[in-house]
C-alpha positions in Angstrom: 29.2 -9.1 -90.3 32.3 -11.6 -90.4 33.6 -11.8 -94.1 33.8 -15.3 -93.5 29.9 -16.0 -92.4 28.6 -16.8 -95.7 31.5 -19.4 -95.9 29.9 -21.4 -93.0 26.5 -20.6 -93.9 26.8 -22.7 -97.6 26.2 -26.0 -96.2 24.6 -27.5 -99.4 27.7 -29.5 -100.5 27.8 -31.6 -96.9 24.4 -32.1 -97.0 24.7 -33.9 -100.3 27.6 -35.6 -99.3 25.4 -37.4 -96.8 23.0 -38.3 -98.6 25.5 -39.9 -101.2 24.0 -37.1 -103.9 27.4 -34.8 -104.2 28.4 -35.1 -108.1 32.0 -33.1 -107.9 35.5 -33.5 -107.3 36.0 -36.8 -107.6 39.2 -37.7 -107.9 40.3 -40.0 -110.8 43.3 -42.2 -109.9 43.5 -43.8 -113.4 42.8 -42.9 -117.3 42.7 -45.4 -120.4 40.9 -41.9 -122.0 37.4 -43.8 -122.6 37.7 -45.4 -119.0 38.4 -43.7 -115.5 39.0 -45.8 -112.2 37.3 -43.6 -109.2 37.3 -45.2 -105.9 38.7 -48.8 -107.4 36.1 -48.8 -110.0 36.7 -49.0 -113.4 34.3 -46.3 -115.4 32.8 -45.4 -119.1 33.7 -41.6 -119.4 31.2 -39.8 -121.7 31.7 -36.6 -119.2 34.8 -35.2 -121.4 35.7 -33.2 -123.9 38.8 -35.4 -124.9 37.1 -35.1 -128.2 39.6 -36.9 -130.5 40.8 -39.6 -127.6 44.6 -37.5 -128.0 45.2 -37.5 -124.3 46.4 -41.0 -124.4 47.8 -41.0 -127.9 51.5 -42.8 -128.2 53.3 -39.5 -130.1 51.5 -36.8 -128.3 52.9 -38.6 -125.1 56.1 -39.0 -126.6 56.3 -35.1 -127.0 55.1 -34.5 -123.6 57.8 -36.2 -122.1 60.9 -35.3 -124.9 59.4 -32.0 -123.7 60.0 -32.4 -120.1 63.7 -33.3 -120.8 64.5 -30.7 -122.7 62.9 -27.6 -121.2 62.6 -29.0 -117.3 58.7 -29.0 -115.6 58.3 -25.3 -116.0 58.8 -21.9 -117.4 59.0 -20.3 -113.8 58.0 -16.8 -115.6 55.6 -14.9 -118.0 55.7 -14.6 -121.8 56.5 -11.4 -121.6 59.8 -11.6 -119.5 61.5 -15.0 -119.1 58.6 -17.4 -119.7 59.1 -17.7 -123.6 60.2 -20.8 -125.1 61.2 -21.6 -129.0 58.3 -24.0 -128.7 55.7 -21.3 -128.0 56.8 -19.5 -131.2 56.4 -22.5 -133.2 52.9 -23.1 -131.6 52.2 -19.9 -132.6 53.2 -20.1 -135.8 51.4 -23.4 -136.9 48.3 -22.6 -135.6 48.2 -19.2 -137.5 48.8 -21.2 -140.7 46.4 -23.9 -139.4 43.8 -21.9 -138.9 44.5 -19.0 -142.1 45.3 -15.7 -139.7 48.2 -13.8 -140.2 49.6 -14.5 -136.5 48.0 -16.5 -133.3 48.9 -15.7 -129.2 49.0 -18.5 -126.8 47.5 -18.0 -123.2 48.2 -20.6 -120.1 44.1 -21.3 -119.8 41.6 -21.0 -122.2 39.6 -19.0 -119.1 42.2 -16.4 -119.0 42.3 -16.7 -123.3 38.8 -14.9 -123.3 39.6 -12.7 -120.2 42.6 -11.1 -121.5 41.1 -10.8 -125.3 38.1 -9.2 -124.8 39.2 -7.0 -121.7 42.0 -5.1 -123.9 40.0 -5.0 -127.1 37.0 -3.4 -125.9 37.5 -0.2 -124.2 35.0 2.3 -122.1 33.2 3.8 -125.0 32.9 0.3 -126.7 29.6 -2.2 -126.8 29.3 -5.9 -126.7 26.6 -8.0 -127.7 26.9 -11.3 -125.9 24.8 -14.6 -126.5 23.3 -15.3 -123.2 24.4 -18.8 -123.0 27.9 -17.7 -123.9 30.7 -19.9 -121.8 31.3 -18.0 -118.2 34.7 -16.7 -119.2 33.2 -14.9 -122.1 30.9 -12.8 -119.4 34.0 -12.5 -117.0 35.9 -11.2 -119.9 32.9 -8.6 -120.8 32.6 -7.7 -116.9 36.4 -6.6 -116.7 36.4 -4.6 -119.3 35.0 -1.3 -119.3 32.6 -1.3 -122.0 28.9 -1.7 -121.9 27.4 -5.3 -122.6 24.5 -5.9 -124.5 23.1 -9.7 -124.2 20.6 -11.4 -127.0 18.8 -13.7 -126.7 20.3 -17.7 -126.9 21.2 -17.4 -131.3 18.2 -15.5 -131.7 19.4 -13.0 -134.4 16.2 -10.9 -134.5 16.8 -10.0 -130.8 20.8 -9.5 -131.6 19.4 -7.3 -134.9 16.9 -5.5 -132.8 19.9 -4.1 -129.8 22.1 -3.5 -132.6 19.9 -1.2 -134.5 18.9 0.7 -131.1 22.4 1.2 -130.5 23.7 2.9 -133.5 26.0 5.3 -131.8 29.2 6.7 -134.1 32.5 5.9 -132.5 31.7 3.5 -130.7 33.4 -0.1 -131.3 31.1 -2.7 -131.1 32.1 -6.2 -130.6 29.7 -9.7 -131.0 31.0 -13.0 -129.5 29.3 -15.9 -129.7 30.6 -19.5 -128.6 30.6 -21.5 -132.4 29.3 -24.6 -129.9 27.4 -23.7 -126.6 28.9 -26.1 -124.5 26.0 -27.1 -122.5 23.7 -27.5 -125.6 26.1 -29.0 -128.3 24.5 -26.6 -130.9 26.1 -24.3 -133.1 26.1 -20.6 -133.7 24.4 -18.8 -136.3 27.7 -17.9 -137.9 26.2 -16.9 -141.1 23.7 -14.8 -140.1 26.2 -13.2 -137.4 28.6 -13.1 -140.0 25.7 -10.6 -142.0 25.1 -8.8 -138.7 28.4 -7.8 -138.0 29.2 -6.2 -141.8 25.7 -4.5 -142.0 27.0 -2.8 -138.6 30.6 -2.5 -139.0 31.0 -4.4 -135.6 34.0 -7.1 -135.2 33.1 -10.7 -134.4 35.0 -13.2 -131.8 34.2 -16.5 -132.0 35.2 -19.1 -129.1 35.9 -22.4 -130.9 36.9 -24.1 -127.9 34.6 -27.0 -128.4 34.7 -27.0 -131.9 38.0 -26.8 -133.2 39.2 -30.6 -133.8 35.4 -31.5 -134.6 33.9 -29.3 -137.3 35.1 -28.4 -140.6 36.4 -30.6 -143.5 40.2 -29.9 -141.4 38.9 -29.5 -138.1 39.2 -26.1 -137.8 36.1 -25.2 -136.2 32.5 -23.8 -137.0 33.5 -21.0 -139.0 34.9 -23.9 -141.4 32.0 -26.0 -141.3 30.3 -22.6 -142.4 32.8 -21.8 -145.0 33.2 -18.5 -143.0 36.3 -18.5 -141.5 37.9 -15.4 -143.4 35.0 -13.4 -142.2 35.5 -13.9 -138.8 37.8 -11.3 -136.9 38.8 -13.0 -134.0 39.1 -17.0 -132.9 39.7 -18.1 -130.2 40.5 -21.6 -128.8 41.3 -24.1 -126.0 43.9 -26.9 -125.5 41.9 -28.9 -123.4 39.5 -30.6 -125.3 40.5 -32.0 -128.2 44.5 -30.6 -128.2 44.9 -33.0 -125.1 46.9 -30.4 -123.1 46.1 -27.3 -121.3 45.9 -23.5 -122.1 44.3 -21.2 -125.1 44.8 -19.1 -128.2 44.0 -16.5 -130.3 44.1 -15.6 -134.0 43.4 -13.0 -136.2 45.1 -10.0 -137.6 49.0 -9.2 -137.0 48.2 -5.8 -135.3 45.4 -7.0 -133.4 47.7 -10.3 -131.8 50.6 -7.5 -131.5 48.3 -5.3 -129.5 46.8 -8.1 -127.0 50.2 -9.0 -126.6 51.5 -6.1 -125.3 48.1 -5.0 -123.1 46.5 -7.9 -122.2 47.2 -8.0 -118.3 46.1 -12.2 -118.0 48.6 -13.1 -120.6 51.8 -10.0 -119.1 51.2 -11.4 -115.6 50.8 -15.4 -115.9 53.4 -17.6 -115.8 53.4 -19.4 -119.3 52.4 -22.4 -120.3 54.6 -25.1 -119.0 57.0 -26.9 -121.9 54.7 -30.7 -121.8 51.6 -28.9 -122.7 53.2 -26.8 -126.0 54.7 -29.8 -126.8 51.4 -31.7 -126.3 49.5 -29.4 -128.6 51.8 -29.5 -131.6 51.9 -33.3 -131.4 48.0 -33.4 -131.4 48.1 -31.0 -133.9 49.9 -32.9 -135.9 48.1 -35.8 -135.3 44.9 -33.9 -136.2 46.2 -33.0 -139.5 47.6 -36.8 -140.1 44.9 -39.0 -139.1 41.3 -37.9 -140.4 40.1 -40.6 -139.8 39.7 -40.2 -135.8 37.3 -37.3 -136.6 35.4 -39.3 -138.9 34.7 -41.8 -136.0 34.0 -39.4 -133.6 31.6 -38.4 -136.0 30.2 -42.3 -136.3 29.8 -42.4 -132.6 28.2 -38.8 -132.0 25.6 -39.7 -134.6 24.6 -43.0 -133.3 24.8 -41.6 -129.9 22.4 -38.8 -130.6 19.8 -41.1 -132.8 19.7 -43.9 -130.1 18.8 -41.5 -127.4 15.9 -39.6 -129.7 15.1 -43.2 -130.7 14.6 -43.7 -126.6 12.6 -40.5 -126.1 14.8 -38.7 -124.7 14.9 -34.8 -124.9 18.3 -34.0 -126.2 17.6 -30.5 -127.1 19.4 -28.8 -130.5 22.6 -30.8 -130.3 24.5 -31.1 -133.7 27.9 -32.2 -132.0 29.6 -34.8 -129.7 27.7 -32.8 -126.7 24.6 -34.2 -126.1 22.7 -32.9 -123.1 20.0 -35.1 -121.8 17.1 -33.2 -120.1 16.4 -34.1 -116.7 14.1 -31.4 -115.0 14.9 -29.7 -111.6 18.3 -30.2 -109.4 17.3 -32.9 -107.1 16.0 -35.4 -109.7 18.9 -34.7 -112.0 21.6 -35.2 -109.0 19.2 -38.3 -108.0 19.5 -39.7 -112.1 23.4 -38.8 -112.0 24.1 -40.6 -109.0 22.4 -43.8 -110.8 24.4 -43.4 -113.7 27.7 -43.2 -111.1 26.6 -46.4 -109.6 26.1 -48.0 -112.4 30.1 -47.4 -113.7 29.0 -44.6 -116.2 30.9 -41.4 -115.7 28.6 -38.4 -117.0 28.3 -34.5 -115.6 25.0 -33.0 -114.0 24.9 -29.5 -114.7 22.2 -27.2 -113.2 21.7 -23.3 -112.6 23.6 -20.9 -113.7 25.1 -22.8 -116.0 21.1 -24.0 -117.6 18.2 -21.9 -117.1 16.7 -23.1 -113.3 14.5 -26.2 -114.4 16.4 -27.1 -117.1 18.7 -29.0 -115.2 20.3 -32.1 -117.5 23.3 -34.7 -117.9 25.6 -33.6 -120.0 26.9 -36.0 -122.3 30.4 -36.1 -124.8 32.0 -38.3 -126.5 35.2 -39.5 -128.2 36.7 -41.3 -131.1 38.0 -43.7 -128.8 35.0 -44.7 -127.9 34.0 -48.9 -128.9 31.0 -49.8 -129.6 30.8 -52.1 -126.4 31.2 -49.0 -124.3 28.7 -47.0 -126.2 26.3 -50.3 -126.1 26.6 -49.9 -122.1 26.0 -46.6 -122.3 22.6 -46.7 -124.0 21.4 -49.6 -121.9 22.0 -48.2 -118.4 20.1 -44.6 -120.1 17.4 -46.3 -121.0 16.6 -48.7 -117.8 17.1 -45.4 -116.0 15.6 -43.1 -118.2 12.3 -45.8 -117.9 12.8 -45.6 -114.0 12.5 -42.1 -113.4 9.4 -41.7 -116.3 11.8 -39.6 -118.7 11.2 -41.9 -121.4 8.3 -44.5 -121.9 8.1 -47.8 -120.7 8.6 -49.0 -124.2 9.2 -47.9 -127.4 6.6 -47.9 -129.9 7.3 -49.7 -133.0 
């Protein structure tokens, strides 16, 4: 058979393009943060993880482009050859202080961040035990290496418990990772049990913080904070795009274990580094993050009322305790049908389906910002509940 005969065989995305029903790549050609223009329409975004509102803020801006002047558009080269700036050193170094590790490793995409971690730590006669609706990189990052992966059930720590104890086998490493908030669901991993898990075994314990870091913990620094478990964890690991307002990923954790990625990890040797705007970016939001409190308080305000106003409406928003609220829709076609209303209607929101949820599980996936006013959140809520009344999601009326 041709290689390429699947390629013209996956029709699906044309025929929802006729149908007006296609939810992706749409391309943006304006951002005020909480408002998109597509297609010469202004837009409410609740479809990003801009967490903190930073992509738009005057002094991480300002660093972008001071950046840019300084350093030129790119590194034109890996870390490990010509790619290495001043400013990546100082990244490193704040964020191993800002996050209590002895030293931190910087990566070009928080994709490649878990790839190139958990492919050089765990080696053939190593386990991992993965959480099942861990983010895709974290199973790419298990498939590459050449240990043997073990997945639990979604924060069930009885199933995790039960695989560990049948896999008690001396000298091997065993490794549990766990996203501290599942991206799809806006809940939060079982750190402290995990946390139990992994001493009673003497396994090691990476959590991804990608959608946490800037949003938990009295200083932002993710769920192990907000657990008061953060020098119990081995390995964290973190993105720049969500509420750093830039682009790439980190690691931190012990001197010997950063030394050793840096020198083995093949997605970090062989990618060009990140470019001089988005280091920059990242220690001005940093900054920022450290200077003004208050924006995580507010995104606080406005996850809150968020998530109580859609309960309120009858909506099934799942086991969200964060900014990510998923509204449950039901199968594909009803959820790209819902979407599409939402689209019209000038709100921007995602519509995620299998393999990212369980098949029938399809929903909207919902996030907000600190940026966001309370007339945009107002709209929000009113267009999700005349739609959520339309399609028999929610009742006709709420019962007083």
């Amino acid at each position: 058979m041709d290689l390429f005969e699947k390629c013209r065989r996956f029709t699906r995305p044309q025929e929802l393009q006729e149908i007006g029903l296609y939810p992706y790549f749409h391309p943006i050609s304006g951002s005020k943060a909480t408002r998109v223009v597509i297609d010469g329409r202004e837009m409410i975004m609740v479809g990003s993880n801009n967490y903190l509102g930073l992509t738009h803020h005057p002094a991480v801006i300002e660093a972008a482009v001071r950046a840019v002047e300084k350093y030129g558009t790119g590194c034109t080269g890996s870390r490990f050859l010509n790619g290495t700036l001043d400013l990546h050193e100082e990244l490193e170094a704040r964020l191993a202080r800002f996050m209590g590790k002895e030293a931190c490793l910087t990566f070009t995409t928080g994709y490649q961040t878990n790839l190139g971690t958990i492919d050089t730590l765990v080696g053939k006669d190593d386990q991992i035990f993965c959480d099942r609706e861990n983010h895709a990189s974290i199973f790419d990052g298990c498939r590459m290496s050449f240990g043997e992966t073990r997945k639990f059930r979604h924060n069930d720590m009885r199933d995790l418990e039960r695989l560990l104890e049948a896999n008690r086998e001396p000298g091997r490493g065993k490794l549990l990772v766990v996203d501290g908030v599942f991206s799809m669901g806006g809940d939060l991993a079982n750190l402290p049990a995990l946390v139990g898990l992994k001493e009673r075994h003497g396994a090691r314990l990476l959590v991804d913080e990608a959608h946490s870091l800037g949003v938990l913990g009295d200083e932002g620094r993710g769920a192990a904070e907000h657990f008061g478990l953060g020098g119990r964890v081995d390995v964290v690991m973190g993105t720049f795009s969500k509420s750093f307002a830039s682009a790439g990923g980190f690691i931190v954790a012990e001197a010997a274990v950063i030394n050793y990625v840096k020198h083995f990890s093949r997605p970090e040797i062989f990618s060009a580094a990140m470019p001089p705007a988005a280091v920059a970016t990242v220690l001005a939001a940093l900054e920022v993050l450290q200077k003004e409190p208050e924006l995580r308080e507010r995104l606080w305000i406005n996850a809150r009322r968020m998530k109580r106003a859609f309960d309120e409406m009858g909506f099934d928003t799942g086991q969200s305790e964060t900014p990510v609220i998923p509204i449950l829709i039901g199968d594909q076609t009803r959820t790209f049908h819902f979407w599409r209303r939402l689209f019209d209607a000038g709100v921007f929101a995602n519509p995620v389906t299998s393999p990212a949820v369980p098949p029938g599980k399809d929903l909207i996936r919902t996030s907000y910002m600190a940026t966001h006013t309370d007339e945009e959140l107002d709209r929000v809520l009113e267009v999700f509940e005349q739609l959520g009344r339309e399609f028999d999601i929610i009742p006709k009326s709420r019962v007083v």
